[in-house]
N, C-alpha and C positions, 0 to 999 in steps of 0.2 A: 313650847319648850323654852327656856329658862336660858341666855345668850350667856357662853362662857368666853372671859378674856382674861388673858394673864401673863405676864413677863416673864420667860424660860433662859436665863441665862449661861452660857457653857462657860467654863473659867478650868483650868490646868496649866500645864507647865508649858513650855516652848515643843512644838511640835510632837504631839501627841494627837493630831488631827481634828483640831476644834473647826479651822474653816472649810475642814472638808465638810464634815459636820453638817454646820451653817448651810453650805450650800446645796446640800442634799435634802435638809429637812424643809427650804425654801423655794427649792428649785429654780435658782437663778446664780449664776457667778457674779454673788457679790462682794466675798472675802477674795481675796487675791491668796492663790497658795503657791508655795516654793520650796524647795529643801531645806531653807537655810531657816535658822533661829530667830526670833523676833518680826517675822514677816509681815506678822500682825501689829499696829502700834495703834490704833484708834480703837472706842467700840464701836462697833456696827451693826446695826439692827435690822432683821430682815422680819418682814410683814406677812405672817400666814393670814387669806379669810375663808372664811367659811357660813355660808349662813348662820351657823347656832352656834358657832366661835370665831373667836381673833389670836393668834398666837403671835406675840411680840418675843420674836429667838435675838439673842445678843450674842456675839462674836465679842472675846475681849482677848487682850494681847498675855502671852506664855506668863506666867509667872516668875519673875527675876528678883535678884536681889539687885535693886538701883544702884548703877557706879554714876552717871551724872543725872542731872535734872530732868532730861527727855525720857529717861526712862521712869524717874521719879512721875513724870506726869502720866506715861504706860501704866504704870501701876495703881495710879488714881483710878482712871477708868475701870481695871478689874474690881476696886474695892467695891467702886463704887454702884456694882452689879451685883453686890451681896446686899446691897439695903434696898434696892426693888425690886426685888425676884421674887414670884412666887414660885417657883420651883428653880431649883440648879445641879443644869447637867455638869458633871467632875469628869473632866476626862481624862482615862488611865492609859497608858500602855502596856501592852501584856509584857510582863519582864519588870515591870516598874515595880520597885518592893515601898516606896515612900514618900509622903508630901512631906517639899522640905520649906513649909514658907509656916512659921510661927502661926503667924495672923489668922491662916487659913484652916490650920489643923483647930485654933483654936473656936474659927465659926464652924465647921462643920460640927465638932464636937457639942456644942449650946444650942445650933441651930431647933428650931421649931418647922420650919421650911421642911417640906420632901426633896432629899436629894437622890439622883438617881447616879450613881458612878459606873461608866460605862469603862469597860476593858476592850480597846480599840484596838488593829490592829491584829485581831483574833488569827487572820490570816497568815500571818506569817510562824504563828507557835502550834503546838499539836495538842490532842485528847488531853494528857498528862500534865502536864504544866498549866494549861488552861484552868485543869482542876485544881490545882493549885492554886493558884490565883485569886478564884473564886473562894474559895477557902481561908487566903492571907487578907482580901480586901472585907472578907463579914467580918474578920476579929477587928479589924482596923475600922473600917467604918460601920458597928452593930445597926444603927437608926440606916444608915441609907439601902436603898434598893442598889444587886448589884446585877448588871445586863454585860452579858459581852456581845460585840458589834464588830463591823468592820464595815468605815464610814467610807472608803474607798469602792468597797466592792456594793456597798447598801445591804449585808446580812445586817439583820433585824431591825432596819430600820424602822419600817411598818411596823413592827415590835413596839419601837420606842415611841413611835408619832401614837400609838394607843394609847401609851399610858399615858405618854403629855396630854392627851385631850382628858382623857378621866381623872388626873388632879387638878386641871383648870378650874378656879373659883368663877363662881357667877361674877359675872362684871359686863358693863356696858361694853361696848368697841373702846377702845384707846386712842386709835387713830381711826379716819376716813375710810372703808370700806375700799375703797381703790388703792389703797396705798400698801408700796412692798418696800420701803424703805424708807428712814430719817435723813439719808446721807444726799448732798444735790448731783449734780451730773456732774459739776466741776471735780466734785471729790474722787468721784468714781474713774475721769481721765486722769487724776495726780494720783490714784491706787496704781491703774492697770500701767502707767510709765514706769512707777518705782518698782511693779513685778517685776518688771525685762530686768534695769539694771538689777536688782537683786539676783537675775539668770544668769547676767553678762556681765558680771564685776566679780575678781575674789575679794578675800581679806575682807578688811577694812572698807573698803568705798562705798561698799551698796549701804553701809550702814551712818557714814559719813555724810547721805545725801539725802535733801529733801526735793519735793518736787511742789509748784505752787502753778494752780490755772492764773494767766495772767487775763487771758482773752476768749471768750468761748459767743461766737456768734451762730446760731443755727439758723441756715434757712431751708427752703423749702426741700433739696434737693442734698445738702451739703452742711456738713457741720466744719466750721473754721476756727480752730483749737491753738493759742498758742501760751506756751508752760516754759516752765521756768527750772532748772537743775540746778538746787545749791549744794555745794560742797563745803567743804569745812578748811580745806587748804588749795593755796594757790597750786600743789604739784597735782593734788587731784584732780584738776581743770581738767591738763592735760589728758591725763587716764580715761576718762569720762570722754573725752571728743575722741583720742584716735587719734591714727596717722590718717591727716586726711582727710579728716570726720567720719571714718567708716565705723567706728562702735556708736557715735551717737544716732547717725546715718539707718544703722541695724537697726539700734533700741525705739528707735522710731518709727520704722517700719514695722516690728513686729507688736507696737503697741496701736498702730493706726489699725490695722488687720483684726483686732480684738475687740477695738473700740466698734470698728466697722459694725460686727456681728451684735454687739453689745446694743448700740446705739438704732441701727438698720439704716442707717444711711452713709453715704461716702464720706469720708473724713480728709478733712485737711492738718496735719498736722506741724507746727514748728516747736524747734524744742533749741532750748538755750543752755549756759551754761553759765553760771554765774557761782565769785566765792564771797562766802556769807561766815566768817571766822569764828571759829568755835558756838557756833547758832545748837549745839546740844545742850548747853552751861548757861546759854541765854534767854533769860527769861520774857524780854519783850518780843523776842523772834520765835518762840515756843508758843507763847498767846494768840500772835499770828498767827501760827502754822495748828493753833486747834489744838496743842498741847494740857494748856494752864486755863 
């Protein structure tokens, strides 16, 4: 039999449940997910194998209209999951009546690609509306196949994991047969820290802040982790450490306890806080942080 491999990329708006998505079709937490908008800013790629396939799934960040340059670099990464995909999951929410991003209405429309647009979320709407739905996204998108799911509870996912394997084109492997990710370990502890504070910060902060591994020593028994929390103003120093240090103190502990599970070994964890002035508008602190 004839080895299929192919890049399936998910691309939609800001929380519509792309990295639940992700991590249910890979079976691994490797998208960090949270309530809040923009959770996602990197692609990320998680690694299906199989003997007679490879599935290469992409995580990319909500669809925005860029107000400064980090998100201008957000939106690189999703474009740039429309020019190697061979297939792209659209992810809808049920209620949703419309894509509002030009660029995107205008690839799906030209596309030659199978897209498959999934109406997420199914759980929460009823029989009637659902039908609906279905109905509003075939005039809307006539070429695409349309599924509804609910990537929370896993209805039809097995659904979906069928089809992706039956439009996979023949292709070599892409990556090393062991391999479930592009992203390194360091990346994966500057994800799971920026979860928490996205948990434990309102407003503004969680999105004001980057997180950078400065130090990552494993040995045998113990991982020795120490990162870095930039903020964007000197008042959000404060906010971010706490009276005390009891919020950085928290976001530390609940991110060591994930890593733990993540990792399977004991974690040492320190965590800093440094301010990095307007670092979203910055373009050589952007290049750094994997942005540009």
């Amino acid at each position: 039999m004839a080895h299929k491999a192919g890049f399936v990329n998910i691309i939609g708006h800001p929380n519509v449940g792309k990295s639940t998505l992700m991590n249910q079709l890979v079976g691994e937490q490797l998208s960090i997910i949270t309530a809040k908008a923009q959770t996602t800013r990197h692609r990320i790629l998680g690694i299906v194998n199989e003997e007679d396939y490879q599935i290469v799934y992409s995580d990319t960040p909500g669809i925005i209209d860029p107000a400064y340059k980090l998100q201008e670099g957000m939106m690189k990464f999703v474009y740039s999951s429309l020019k190697d995909a061979d297939l792209i999951l659209l992810m809808l929410e049920c209620g949703q009546k419309e894509l509002k991003d030009e660029k995107l209405i205008s690839f799906l429309s030209n596309t030659k690609l199978p897209v498959i647009a999934l109406l997420n979320k199914i759980d929460l709407s009823d029989q009637e509306k659902l039908e609906g739905q279905m109905t509003h996204w075939h005039e809307q998108l006539p070429k695409a196949t349309i599924l509804p799911i609910s990537a929370l509870h896993s209805f039809n996912v097995d659904v979906l994991k069928a089809k992706i394997v039956s439009s996979l084109p023949e292709n070599p492997p892409y990556y090393p047969k062991d391999s479930l990710t592009d992203k390194t370990e360091r990346f994966f502890v500057e994800e799971k820290v920026r979860e928490k504070i996205l948990m434990q910060y309102e407003q503004e902060i969680p999105y004001s802040t980057e997180v950078a591994v400065e130090s990552f020593k494993e040995g045998d028994d113990i991982i020795r982790i120490r990162a870095v929390i930039y903020v964007s103003r000197e008042s959000q120093k404060g906010i971010i450490i706490g009276k005390g240090g009891t919020k950085l103190k928290l976001v530390g502990s609940l991110a060591r306890k994930d890593l733990e599970t993540f990792f399977g070994k004991q974690i040492y964890l320190e965590l800093f806080v440094k301010v990095n002035k307007d670092w979203r508008n910055d373009e050589k602190q952007l290049k750094r942080f994997g942005y540009l």
